[in-house]
C-alpha positions in Angstrom: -56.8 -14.1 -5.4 -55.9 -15.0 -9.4 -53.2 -13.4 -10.8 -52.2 -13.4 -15.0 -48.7 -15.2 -15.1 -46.4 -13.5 -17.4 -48.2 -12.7 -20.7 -45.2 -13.0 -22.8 -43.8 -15.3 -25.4 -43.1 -17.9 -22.7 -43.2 -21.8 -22.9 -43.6 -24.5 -20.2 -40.1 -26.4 -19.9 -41.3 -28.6 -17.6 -43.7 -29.4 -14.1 -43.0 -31.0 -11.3 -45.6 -30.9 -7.9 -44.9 -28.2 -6.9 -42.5 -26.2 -9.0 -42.3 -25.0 -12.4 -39.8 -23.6 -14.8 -40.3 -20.8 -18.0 -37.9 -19.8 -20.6 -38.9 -16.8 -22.9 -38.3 -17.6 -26.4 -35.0 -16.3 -26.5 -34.1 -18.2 -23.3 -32.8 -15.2 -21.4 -34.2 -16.3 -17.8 -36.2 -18.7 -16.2 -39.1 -18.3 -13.9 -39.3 -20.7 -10.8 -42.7 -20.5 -9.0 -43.5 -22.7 -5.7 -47.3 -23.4 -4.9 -49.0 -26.8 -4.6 -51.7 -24.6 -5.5 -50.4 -23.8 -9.0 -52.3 -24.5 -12.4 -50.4 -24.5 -15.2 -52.7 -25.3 -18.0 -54.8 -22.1 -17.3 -51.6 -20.3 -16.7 -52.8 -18.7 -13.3 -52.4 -19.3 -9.9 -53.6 -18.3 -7.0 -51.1 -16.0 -4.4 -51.3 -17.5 -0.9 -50.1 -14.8 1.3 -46.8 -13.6 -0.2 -45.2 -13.3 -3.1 -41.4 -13.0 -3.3 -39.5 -12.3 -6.2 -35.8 -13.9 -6.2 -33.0 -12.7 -8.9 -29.5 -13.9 -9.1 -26.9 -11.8 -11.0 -27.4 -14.8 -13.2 -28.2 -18.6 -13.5 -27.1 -21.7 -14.0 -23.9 -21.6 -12.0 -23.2 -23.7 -8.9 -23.3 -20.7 -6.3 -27.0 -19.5 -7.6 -28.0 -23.2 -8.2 -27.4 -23.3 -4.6 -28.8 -20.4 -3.7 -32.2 -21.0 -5.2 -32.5 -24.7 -3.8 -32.5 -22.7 -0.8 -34.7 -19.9 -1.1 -37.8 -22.9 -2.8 -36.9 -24.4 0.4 -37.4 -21.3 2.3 -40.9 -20.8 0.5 -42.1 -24.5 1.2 -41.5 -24.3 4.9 -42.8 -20.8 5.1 -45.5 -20.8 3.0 -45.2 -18.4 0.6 -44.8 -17.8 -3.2 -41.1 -17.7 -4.9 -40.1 -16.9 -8.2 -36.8 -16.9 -8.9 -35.6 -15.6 -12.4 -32.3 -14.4 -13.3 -30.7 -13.7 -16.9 -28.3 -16.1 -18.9 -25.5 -13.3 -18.7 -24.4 -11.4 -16.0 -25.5 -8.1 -17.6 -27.8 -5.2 -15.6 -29.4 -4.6 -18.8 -30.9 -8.0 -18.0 -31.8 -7.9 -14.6 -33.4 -4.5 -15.7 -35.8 -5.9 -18.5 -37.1 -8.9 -16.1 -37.4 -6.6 -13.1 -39.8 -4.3 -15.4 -41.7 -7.5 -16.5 -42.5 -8.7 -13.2 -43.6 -5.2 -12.2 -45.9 -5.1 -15.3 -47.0 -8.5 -15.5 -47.3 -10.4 -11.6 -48.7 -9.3 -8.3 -45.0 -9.8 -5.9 -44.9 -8.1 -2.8 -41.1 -7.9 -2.6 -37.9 -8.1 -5.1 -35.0 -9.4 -3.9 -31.6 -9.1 -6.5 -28.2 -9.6 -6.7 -27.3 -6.3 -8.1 -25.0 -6.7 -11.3 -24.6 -3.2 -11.2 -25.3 -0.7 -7.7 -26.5 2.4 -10.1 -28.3 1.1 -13.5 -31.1 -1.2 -11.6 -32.1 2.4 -9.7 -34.8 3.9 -11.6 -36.1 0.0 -12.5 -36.3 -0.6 -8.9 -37.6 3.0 -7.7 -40.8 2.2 -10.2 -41.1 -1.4 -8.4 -41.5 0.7 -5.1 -44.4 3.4 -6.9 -46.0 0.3 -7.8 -45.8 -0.8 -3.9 -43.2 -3.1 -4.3 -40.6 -3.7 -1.3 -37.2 -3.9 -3.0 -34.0 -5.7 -0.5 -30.7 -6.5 -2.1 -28.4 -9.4 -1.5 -25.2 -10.9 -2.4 -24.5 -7.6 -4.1 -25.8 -4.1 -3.1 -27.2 -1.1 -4.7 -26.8 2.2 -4.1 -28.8 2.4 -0.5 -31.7 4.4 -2.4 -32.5 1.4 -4.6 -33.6 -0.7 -1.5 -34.5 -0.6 2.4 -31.8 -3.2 3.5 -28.6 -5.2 2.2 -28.2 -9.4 2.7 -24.7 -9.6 2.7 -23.3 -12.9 3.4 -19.8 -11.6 5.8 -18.2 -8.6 6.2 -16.8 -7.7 3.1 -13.4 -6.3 5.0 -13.2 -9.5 6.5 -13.9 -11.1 3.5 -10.8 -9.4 1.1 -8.7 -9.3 3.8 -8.8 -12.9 4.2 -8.6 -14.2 0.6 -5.8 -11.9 0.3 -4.2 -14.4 3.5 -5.2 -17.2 1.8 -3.0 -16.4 -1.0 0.3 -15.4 0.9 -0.3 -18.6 2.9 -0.2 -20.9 -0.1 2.7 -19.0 -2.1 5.2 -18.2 0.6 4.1 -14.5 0.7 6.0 -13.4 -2.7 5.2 -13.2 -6.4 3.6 -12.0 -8.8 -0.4 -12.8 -8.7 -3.5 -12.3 -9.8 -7.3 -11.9 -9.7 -10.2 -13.4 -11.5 -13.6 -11.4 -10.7 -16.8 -11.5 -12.2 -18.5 -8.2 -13.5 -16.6 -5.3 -13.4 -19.7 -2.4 -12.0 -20.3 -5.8 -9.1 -20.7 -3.7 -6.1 -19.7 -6.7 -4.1 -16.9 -7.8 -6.1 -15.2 -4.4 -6.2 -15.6 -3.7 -2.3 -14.0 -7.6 -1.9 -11.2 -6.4 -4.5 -10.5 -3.0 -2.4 -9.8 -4.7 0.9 -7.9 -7.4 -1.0 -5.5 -5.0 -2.2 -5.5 -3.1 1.4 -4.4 -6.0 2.7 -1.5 -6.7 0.1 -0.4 -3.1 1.1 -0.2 -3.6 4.7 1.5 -6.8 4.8 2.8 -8.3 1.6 5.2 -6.1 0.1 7.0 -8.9 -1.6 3.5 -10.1 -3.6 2.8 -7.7 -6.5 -0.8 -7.4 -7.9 -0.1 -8.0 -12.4 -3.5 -8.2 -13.5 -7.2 -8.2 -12.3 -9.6 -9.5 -15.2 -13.6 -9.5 -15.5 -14.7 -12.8 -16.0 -18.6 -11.5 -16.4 -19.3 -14.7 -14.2 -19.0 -16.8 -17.2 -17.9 -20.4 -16.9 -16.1 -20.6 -20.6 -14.6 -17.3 -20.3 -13.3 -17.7 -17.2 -11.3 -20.5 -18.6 -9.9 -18.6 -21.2 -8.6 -15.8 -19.1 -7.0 -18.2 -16.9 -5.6 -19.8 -19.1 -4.4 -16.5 -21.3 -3.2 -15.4 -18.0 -0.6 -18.5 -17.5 0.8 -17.7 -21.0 1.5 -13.7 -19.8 2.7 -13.8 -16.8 5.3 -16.7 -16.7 6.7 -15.7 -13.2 2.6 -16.4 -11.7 2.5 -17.6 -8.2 -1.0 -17.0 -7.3 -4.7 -16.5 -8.8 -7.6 -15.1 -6.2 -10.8 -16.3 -7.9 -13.1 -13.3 -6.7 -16.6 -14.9 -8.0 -17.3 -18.5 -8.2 -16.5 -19.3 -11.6 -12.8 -18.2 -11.4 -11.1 -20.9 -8.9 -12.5 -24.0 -11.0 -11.6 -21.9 -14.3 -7.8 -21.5 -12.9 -7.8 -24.5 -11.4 -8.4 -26.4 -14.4 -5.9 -23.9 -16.3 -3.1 -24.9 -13.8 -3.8 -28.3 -14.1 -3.8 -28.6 -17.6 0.0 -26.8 -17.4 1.3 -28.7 -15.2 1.6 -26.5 -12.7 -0.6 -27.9 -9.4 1.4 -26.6 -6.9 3.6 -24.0 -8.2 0.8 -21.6 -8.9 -1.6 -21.6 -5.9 -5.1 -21.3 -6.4 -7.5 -20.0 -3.8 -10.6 -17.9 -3.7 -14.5 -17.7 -3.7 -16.6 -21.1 -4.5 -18.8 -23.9 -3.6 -16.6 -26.8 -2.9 -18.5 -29.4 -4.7 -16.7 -27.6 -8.0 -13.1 -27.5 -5.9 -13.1 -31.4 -4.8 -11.1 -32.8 -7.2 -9.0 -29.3 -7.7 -8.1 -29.4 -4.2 -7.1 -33.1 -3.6 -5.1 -33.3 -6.7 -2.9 -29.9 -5.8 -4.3 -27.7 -8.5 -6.1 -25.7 -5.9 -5.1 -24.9 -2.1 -7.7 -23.0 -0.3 -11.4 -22.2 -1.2 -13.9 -19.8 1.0 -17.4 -19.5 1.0 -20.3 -19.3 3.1 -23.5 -21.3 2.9 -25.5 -20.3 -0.6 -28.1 -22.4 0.2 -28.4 -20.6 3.6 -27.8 -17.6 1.7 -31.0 -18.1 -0.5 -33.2 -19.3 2.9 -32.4 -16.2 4.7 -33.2 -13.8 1.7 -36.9 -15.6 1.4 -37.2 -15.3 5.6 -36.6 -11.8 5.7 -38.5 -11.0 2.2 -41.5 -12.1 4.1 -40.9 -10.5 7.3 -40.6 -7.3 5.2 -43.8 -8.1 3.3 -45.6 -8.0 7.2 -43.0 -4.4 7.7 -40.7 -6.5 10.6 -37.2 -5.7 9.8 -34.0 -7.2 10.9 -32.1 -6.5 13.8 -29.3 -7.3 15.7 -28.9 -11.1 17.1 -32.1 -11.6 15.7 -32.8 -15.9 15.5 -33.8 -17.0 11.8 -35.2 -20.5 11.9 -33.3 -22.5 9.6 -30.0 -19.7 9.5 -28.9 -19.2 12.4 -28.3 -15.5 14.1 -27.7 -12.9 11.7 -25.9 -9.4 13.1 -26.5 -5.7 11.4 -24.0 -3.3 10.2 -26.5 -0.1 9.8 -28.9 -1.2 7.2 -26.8 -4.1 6.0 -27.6 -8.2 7.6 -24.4 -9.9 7.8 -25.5 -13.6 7.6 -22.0 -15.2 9.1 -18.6 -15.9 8.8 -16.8 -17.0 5.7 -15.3 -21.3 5.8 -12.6 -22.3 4.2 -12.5 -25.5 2.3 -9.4 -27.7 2.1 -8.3 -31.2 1.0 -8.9 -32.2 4.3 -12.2 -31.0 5.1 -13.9 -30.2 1.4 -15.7 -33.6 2.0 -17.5 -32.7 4.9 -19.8 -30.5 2.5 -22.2 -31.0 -0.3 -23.2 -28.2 -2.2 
């Protein structure tokens, strides 16, 4: 079957065997398609079995970087299709605008996206499944009308309640902290914050909460409100980095004070980004999960949907691992924890 690529004001970055990448003109997302059976000159290729859409809250950051070398991965070994497009900026409006394209413009059998926002993608993603589209979410949900099932990589209570440990571990359980997340409508985020602050409530009286700020998962900006929040809050013992781009941010902030050590650092990241923050003292603990694994599973089960097999519980993913369900909601595995000590047993 041929199949009209995007016929929009797009230009070819680059080929590789195997891979390609598009920009549109204002260089708001790129397109990654795998298929040795691609041909770029003609700007058509030819669908294989399935086609799977893939879209991060946004690119070019090391947790979606990883995430993506995982779901081409996934595509190669299973033999189907992957596009992976996401927006420079960690806006729905975004997400919205590329979800319509690939509606209008490609033959995909399933969407997968990191929701930047659990009510705005709704009627974008409703029109995917007119258009007999199968629409999943991962990393960060919608409202459970917007999709038939939720990737989630752990069990967001398990989740907040630990990074809130994290922190009282590393500053003595008192103090004033705070928390760096990403977009403020990230269903994710805000269910990670909420069991966070549970957690402060039921056991850390003597830690009070001084500021949470939005760092729209933006490298630059997370900087700046780290570093803003050093200057405020004098008395800071603590900064929870609630998306991936706040521990290096306050990391590099405290470092840059002079204060490795005295304000601890912990929170959500690859380590590759913590290695140096966490030998040197200017970070303490760092979680995660496995983004790669993350991106592998969401292509696995994209296809299974695309053949109508759903997950279920204790079901065996080649290449992930068991996965568990919560209701219609995969729970991929438990969180790790990356220290001095162990953050060079991992690459990615």
């Amino acid at each position: 079957m041929i199949r009209n690529l995007f016929c929009l004001n797009v230009f070819l970055l680059f080929v590789v065997s195997g891979c390609s990448s598009m920009s549109q003109n204002a260089n708001t997302y790129e397109v990654v398609y795998t298929n040795e059976a691609l041909n770029y000159e003609d700007e058509i290729y030819e669908k294989t079995e399935y086609t799977i859409a893939i879209i991060p809250k946004v690119i070019n950051i090391p947790y979606f970087n990883a995430v993506k070398k995982g779901a081409l991965e996934a595509g190669k070994d299973l033999g189907v299709n992957v596009i992976y497009t996401g927006p420079t900026v960690a806006e729905a409006s975004h997400q919205i605008k590329i979800i319509d394209d690939l509606i209008e413009h490609t033959d995909i059998d399933v969407i997968a996206v990191s929701a930047n926002d659990p009510i705005e993608l709704l009627p974008v993603l409703n029109k995917a499944e007119r258009n007999g589209i199968k629409v999943i979410t991962w990393d960060a949900d919608t409202a459970p009308e917007g999709r038939e099932f939720f990737i989630n990589m752990v069990n967001p209570e398990t989740l907040g309640r630990h990074l809130m440990d994290t922190l009282a571990w590393s500053a003595g359980e008192k103090g004033e902290f705070a928390i760096m997340t990403g977009a403020k409508s990230a269903s994710n985020l805000n269910e990670w914050l909420k069991w966070i602050q549970i957690q402060r409530d039921e056991y850390y009286q003597n830690m009070e909460l001084v500021n949470i700020s939005a760092t729209d998962d933006d490298p630059h900006k997370a900087y700046l409100i780290a570093k803003q929040l050093l200057i405020d809050y004098p008395n800071l013992k603590g900064i929870i980095g609630n998306s991936s781009v706040g521990p290096p941010a306050a990391a590099q902030a405290v470092k840059e004070a002079g204060k490795s050590g005295q304000i601890a650092v912990v929170g959500l990241s690859p380590p590759n980004p913590m290695n140096e923050y966490l030998k040197d003292g200017s970070a303490q603990i760092i979680t995660l999960w496995s983004p790669k694994k993350l991106g592998y599973l969401t292509v696995a089960l994209s296809k299974n949907l695309a053949q109508d097999i759903h997950p279920y519980n204790n079901q065996e993913v080649p290449g992930v691992g068991k996965i568990r369900m919560n209701s219609d909601m995969v729970i991929m595995g438990e969180p790790i924890d990356f220290t001095k000590e162990n953050v060079d047993q991992y690459d990615f």
